[in-house]
Backbone and ligand atoms as CSV (ligand in chain L), in Angstrom:
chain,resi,resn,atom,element,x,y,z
A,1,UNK,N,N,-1.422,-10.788,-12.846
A,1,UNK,CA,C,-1.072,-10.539,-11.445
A,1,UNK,C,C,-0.773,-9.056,-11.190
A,2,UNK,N,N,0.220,-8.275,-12.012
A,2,UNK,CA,C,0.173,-7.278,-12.409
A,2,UNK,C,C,-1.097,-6.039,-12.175
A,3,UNK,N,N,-2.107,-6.494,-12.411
A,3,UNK,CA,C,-3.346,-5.978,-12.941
A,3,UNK,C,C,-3.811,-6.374,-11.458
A,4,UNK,N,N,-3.686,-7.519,-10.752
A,4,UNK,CA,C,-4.666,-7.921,-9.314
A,4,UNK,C,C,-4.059,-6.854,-8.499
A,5,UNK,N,N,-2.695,-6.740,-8.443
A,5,UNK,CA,C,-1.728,-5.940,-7.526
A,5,UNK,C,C,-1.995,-4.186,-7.735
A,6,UNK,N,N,-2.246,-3.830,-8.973
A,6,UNK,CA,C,-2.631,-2.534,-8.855
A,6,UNK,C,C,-4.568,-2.119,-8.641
A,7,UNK,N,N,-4.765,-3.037,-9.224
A,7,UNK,CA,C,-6.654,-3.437,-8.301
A,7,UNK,C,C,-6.890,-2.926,-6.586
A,8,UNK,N,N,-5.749,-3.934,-6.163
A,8,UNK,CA,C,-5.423,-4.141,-4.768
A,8,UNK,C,C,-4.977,-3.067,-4.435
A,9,UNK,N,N,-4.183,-2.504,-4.472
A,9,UNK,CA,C,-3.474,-1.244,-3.672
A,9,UNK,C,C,-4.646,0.265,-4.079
A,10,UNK,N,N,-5.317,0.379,-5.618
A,10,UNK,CA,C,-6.093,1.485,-5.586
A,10,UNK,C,C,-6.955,1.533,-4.815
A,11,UNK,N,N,-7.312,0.282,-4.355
A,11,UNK,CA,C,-8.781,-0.500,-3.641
A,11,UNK,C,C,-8.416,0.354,-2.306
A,12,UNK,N,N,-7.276,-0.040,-1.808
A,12,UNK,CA,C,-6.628,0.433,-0.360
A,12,UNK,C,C,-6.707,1.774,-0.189
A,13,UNK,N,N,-6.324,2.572,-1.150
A,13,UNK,CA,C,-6.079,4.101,-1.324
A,13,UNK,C,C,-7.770,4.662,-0.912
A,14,UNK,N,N,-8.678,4.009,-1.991
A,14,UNK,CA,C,-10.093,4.892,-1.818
A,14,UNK,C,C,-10.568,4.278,0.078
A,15,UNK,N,N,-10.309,2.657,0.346
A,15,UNK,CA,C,-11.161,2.207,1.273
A,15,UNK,C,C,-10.711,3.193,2.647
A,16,UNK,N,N,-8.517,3.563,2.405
A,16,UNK,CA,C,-8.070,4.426,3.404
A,16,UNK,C,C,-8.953,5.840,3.511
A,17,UNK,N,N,-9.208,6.437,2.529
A,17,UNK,CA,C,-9.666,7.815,2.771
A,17,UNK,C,C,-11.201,8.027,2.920
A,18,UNK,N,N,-12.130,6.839,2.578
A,18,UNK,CA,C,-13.028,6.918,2.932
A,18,UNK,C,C,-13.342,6.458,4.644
A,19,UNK,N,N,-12.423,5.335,5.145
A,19,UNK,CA,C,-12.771,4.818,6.574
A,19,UNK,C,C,-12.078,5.854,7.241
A,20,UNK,N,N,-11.204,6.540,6.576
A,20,UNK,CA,C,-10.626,7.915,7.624
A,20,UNK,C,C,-11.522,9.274,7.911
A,21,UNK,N,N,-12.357,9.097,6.869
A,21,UNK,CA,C,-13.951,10.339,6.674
A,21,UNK,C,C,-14.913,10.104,7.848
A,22,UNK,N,N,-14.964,8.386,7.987
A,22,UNK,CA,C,-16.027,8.525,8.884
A,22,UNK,C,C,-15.389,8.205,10.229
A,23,UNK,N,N,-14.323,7.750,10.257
A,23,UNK,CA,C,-13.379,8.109,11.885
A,23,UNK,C,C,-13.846,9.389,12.237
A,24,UNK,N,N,-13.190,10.630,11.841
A,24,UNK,CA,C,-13.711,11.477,11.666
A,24,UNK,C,C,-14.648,12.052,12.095
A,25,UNK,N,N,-15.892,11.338,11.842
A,25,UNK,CA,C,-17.076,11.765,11.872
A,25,UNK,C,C,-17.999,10.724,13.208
A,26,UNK,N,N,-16.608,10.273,13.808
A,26,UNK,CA,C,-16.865,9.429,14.881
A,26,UNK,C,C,-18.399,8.308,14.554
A,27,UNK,N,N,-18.606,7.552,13.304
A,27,UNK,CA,C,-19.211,7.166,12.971
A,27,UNK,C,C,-18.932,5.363,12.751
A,28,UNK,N,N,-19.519,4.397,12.997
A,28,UNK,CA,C,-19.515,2.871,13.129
A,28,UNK,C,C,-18.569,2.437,11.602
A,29,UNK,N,N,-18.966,2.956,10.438
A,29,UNK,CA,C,-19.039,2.454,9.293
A,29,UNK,C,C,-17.157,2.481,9.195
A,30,UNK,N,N,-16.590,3.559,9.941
A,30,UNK,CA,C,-14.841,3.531,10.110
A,30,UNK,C,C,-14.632,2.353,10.117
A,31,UNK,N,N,-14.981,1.574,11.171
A,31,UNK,CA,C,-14.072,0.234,11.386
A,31,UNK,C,C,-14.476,-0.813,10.890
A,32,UNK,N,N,-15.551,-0.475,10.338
A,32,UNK,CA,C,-16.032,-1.884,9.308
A,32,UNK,C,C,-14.985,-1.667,7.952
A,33,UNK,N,N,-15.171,-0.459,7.536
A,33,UNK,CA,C,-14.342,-0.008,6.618
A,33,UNK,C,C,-13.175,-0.621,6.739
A,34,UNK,N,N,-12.194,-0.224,8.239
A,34,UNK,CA,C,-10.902,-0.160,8.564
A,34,UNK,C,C,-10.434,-1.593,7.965
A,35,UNK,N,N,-11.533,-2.367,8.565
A,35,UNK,CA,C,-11.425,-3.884,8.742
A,35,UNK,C,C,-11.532,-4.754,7.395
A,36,UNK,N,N,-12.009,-4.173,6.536
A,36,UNK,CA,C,-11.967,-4.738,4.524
A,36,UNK,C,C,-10.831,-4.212,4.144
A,37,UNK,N,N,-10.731,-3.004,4.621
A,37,UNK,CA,C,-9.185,-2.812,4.171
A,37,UNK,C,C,-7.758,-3.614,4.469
A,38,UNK,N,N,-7.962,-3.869,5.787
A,38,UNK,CA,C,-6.776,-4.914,6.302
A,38,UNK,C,C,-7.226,-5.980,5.684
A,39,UNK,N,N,-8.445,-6.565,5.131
A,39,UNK,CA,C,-8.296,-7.651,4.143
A,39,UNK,C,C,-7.414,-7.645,2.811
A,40,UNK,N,N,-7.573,-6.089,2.467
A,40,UNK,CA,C,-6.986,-6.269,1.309
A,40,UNK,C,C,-5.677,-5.666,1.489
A,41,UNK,N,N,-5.278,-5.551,2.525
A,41,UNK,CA,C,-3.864,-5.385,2.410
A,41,UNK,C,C,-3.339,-7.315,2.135
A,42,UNK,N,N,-3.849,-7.983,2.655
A,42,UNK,CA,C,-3.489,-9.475,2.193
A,42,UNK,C,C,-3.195,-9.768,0.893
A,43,UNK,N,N,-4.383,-9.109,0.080
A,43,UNK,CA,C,-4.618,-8.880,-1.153
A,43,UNK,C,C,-2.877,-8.640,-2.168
A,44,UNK,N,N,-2.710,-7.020,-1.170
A,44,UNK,CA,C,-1.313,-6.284,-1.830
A,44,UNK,C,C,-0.346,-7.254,-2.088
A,45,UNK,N,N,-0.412,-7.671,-0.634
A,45,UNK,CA,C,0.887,-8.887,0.029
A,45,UNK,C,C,1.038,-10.137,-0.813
A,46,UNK,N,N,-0.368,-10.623,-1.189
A,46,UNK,CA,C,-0.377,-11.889,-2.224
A,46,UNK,C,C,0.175,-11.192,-3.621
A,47,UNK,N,N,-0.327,-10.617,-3.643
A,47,UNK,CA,C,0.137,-10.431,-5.374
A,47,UNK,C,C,1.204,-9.519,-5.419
A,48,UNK,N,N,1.688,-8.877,-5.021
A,48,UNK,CA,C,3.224,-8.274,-4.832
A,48,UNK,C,C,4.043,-9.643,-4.411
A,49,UNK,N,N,3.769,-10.548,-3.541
A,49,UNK,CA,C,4.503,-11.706,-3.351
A,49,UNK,C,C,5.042,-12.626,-4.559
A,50,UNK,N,N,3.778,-12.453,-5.049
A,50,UNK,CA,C,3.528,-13.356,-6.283
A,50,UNK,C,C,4.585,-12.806,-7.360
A,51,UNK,N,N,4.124,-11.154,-7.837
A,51,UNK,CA,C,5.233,-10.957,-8.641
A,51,UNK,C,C,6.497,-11.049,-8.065
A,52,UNK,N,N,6.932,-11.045,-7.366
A,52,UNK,CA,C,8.801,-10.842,-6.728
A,52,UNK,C,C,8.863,-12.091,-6.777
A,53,UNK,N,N,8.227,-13.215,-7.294
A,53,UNK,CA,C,8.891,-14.427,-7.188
A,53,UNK,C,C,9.798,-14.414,-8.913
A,54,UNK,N,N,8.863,-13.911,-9.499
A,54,UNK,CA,C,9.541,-14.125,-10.923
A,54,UNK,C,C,11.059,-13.418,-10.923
A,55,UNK,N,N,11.220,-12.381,-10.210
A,55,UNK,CA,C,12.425,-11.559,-10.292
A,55,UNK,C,C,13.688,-12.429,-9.421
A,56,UNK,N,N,12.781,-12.966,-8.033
A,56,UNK,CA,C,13.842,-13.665,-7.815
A,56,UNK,C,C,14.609,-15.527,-8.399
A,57,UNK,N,N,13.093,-15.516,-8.885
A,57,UNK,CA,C,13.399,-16.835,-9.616
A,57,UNK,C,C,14.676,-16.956,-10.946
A,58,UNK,N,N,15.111,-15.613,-11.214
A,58,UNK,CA,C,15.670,-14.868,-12.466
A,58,UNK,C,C,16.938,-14.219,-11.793
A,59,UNK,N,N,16.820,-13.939,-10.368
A,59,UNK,CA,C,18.217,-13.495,-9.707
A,59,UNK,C,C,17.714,-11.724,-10.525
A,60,UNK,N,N,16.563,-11.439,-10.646
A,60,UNK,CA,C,16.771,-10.021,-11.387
A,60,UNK,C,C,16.714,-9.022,-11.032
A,61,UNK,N,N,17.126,-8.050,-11.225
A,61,UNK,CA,C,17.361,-6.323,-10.055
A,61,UNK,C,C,16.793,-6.817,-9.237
A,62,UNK,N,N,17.707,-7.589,-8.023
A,62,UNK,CA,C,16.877,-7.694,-6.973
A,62,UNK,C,C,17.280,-6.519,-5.967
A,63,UNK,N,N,18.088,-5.529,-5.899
A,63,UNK,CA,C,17.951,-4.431,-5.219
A,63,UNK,C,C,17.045,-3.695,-5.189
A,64,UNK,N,N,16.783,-2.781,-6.727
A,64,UNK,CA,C,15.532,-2.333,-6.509
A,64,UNK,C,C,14.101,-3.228,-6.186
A,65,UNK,N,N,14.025,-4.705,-6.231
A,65,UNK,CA,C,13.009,-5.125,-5.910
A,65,UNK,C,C,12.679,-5.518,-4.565
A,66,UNK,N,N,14.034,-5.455,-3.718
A,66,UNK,CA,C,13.861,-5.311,-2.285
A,66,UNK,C,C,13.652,-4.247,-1.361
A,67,UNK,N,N,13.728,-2.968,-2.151
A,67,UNK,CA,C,13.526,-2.097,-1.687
A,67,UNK,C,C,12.183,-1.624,-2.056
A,68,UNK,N,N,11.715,-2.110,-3.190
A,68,UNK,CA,C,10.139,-1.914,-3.213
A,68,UNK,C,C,9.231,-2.566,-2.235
A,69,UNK,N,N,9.551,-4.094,-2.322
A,69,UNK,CA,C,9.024,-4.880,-1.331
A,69,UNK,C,C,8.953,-4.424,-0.218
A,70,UNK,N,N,9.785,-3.739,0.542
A,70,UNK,CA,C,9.772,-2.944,2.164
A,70,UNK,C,C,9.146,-1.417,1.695
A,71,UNK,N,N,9.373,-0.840,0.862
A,71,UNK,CA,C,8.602,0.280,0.847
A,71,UNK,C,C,6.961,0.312,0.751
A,72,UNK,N,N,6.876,-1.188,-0.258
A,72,UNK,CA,C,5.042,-1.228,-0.057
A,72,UNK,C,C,4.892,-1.722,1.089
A,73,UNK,N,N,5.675,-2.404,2.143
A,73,UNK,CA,C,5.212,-2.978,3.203
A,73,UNK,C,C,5.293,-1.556,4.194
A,74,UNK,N,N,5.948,-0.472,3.485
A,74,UNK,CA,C,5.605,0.988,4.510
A,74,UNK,C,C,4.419,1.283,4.081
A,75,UNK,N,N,4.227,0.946,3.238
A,75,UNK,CA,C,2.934,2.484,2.598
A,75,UNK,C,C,1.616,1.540,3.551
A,76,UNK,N,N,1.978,-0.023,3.496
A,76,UNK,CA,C,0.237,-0.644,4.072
A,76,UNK,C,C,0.864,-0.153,5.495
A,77,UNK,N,N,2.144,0.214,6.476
A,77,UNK,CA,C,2.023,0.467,7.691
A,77,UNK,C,C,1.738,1.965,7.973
A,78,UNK,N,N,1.873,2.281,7.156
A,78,UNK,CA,C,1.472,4.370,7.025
A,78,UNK,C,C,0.344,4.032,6.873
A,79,UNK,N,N,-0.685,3.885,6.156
A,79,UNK,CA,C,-1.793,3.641,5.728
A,79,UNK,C,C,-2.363,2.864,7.649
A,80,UNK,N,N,-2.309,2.036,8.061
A,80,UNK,CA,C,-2.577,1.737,9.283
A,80,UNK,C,C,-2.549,2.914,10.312
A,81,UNK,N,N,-1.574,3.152,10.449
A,81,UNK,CA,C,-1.055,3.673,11.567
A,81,UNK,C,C,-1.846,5.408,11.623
A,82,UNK,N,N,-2.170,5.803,10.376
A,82,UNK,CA,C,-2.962,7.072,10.358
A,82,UNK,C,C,-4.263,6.561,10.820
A,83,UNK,N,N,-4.883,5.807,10.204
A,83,UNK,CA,C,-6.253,5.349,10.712
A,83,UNK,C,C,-6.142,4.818,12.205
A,84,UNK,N,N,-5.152,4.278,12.762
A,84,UNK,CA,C,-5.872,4.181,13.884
A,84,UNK,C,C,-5.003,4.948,15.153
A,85,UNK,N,N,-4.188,5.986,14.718
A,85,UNK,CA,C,-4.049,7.121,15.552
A,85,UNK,C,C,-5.702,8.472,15.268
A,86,UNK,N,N,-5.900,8.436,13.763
A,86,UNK,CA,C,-7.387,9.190,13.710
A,86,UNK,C,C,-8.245,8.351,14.626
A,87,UNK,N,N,-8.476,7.432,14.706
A,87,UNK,CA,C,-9.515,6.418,15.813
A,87,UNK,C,C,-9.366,7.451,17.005
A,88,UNK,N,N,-8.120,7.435,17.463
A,88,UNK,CA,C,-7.928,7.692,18.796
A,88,UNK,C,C,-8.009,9.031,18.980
A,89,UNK,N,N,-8.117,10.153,17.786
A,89,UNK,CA,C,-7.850,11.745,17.777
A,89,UNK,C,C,-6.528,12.069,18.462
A,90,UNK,N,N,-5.579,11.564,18.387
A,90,UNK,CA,C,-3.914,11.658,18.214
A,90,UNK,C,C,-3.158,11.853,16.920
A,91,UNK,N,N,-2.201,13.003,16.787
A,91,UNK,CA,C,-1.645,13.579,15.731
A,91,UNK,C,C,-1.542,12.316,15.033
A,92,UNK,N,N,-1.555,12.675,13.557
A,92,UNK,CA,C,-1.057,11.853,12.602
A,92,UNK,C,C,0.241,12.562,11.717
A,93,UNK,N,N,0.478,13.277,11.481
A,93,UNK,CA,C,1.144,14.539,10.768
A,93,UNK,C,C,2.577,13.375,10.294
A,94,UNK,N,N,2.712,12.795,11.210
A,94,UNK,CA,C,4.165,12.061,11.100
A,94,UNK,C,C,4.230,10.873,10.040
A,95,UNK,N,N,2.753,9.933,10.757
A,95,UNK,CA,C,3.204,8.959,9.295
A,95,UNK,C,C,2.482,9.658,7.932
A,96,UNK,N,N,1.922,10.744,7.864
A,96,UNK,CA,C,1.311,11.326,6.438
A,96,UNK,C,C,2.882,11.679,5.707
A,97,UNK,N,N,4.001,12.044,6.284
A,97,UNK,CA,C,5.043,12.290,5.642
A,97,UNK,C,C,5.901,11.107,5.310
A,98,UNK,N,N,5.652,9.770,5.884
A,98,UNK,CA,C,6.080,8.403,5.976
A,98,UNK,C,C,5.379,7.973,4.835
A,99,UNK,N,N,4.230,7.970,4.544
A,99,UNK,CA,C,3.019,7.587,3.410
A,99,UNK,C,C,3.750,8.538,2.085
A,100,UNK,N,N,3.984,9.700,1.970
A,100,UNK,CA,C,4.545,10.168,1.244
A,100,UNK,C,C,5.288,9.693,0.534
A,101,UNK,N,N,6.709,9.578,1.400
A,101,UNK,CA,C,7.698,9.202,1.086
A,101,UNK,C,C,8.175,7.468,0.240
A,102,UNK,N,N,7.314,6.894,1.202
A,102,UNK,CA,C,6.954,5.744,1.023
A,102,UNK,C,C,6.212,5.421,-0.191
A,103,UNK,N,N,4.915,6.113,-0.558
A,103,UNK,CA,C,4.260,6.155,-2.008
A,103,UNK,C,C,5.428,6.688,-3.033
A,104,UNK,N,N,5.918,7.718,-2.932
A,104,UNK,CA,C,6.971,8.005,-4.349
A,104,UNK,C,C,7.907,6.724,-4.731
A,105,UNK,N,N,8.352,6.047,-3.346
A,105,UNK,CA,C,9.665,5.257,-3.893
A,105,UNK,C,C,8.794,3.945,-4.468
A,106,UNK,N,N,7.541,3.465,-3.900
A,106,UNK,CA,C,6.973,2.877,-5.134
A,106,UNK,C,C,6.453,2.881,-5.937
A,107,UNK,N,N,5.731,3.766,-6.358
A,107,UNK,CA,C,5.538,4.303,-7.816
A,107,UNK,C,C,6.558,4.538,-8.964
A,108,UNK,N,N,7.600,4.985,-8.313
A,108,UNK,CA,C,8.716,5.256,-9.091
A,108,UNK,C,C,9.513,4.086,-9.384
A,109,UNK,N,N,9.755,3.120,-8.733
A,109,UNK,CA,C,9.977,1.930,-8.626
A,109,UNK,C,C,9.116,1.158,-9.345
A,110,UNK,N,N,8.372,1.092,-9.114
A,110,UNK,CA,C,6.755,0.149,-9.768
A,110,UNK,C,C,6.752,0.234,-11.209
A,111,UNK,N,N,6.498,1.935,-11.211
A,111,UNK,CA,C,6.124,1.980,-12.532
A,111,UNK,C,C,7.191,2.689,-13.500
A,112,UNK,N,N,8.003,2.886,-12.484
A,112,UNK,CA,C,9.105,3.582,-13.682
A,112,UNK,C,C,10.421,2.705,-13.481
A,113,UNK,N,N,10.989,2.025,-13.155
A,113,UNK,CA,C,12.507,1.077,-12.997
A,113,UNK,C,C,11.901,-0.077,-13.313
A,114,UNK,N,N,11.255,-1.292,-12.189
A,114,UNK,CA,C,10.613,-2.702,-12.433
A,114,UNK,C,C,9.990,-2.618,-14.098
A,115,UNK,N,N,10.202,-3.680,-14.864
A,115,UNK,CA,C,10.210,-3.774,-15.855
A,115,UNK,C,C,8.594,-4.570,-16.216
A,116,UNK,N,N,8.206,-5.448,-14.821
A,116,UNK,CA,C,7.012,-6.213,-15.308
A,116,UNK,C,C,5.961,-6.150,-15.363
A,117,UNK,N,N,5.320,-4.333,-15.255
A,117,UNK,CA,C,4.325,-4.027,-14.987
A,117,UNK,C,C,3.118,-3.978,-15.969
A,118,UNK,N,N,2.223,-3.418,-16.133
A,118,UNK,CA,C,1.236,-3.107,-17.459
A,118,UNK,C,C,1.685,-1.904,-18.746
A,119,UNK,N,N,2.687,-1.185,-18.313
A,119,UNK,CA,C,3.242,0.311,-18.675
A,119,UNK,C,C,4.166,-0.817,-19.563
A,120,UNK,N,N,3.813,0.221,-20.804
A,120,UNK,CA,C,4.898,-0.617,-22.006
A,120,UNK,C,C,6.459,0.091,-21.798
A,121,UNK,N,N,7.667,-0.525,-21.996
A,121,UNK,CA,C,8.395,-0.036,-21.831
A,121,UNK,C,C,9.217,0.497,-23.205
L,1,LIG,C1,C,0.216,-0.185,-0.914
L,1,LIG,C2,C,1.381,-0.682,-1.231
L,1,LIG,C3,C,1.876,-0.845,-2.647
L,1,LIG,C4,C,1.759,-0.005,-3.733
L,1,LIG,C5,C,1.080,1.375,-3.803
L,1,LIG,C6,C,2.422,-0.662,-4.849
L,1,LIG,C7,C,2.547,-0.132,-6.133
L,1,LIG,C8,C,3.041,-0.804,-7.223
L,1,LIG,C9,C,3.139,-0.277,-8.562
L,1,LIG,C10,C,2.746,1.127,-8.983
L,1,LIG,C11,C,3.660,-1.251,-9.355
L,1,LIG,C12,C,3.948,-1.175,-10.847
L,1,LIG,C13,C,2.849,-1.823,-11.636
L,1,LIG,C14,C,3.109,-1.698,-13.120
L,1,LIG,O1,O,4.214,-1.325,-13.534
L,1,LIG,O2,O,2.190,-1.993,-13.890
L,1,LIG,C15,C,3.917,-2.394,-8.513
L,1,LIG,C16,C,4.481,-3.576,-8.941
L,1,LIG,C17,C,5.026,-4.521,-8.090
L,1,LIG,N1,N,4.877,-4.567,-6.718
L,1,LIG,FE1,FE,3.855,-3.271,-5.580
L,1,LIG,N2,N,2.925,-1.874,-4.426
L,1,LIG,C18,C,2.617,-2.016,-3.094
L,1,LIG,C19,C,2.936,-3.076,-2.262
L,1,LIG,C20,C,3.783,-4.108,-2.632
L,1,LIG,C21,C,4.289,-5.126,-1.740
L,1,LIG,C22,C,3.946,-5.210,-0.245
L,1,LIG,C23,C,5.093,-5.942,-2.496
L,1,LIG,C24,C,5.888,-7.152,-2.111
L,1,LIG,C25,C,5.622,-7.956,-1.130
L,1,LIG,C26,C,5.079,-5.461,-3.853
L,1,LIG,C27,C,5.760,-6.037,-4.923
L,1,LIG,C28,C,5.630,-5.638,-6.240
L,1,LIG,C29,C,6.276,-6.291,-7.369
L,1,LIG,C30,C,7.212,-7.490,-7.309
L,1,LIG,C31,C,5.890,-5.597,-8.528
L,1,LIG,C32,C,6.300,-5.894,-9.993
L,1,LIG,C33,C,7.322,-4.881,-10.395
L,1,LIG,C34,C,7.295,-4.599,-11.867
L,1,LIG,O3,O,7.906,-5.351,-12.605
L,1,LIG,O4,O,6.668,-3.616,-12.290
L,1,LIG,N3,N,4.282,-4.342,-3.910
L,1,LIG,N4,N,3.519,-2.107,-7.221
């Protein structure tokens, strides 16, 4: 699950910066793009769901695991919200610093505190 969940979110990262290229380029292929991507944000959601059951099934760091849980649920709304303010050619500048912020505390979280990942500890 582990392995589906980081599948899922790299998947998101390339499908974000490529459907944001052809926004951009005021070109059709954006929102087909846009639109596989919001599939696989389902994707994130299932299998991030999936793992936080074991932690809570265990009562285990569930602080830091609630705060991951809302931080990946920022990074898929940063990730939105740039693409379809680029749609519209309206600043984005704001959630790129939201996406930021939002990517460090789960990575750092993910892969460096949460214990159940692929990274040996
Ligand atoms: C795009 C958004 C997201 C990114 C970039 C992301 C990133 C990560 C990373 C880097 C890990 C560590 C994997 C490892 O150690 O092998 C991880 C694990 C995990 N993620 Fe996410 N995640 C995202 C969204 C979510 C969401 C929305 C949820 C919950 C609904 C979630 C729940 C979890 C859980 C429970 C783990 C297992 C923690 C562990 O023991 O390592 N994630 N995620």
């Amino acid at each position: 699950m582990a392995h589906l969940h980081i599948t899922a979110w790299v998947l998101a990262l390339i499908l974000f910066f490529v459907a944001r290229a052809f926004y951009k380029k005021e070109s059709k292929a954006g929102k087909i793009l846009h639109m596989i991507l919001r599939l696989d944000y389902l994707l994130i959601l299932y299998s991030g769901g999936s793992l936080s059951t074991d932690y809570f099934a265990e009562s285990y760091m569930l602080g830091e695991l609630i705060v991951k849980m809302l931080a990946g649920i920022w990074v898929i709304a940063s990730l939105e919200m740039i693409l379809v303010k680029t749609a519209k050619n309206k600043p984005t500048k704001s959630f790129w610093i939201q996406l930021a912020i939002s990517l460090v505390i789960v990575l750092v979280l993910g892969f460096g505190r949460l214990p159940m990942g692929i990274l040996p500890n």
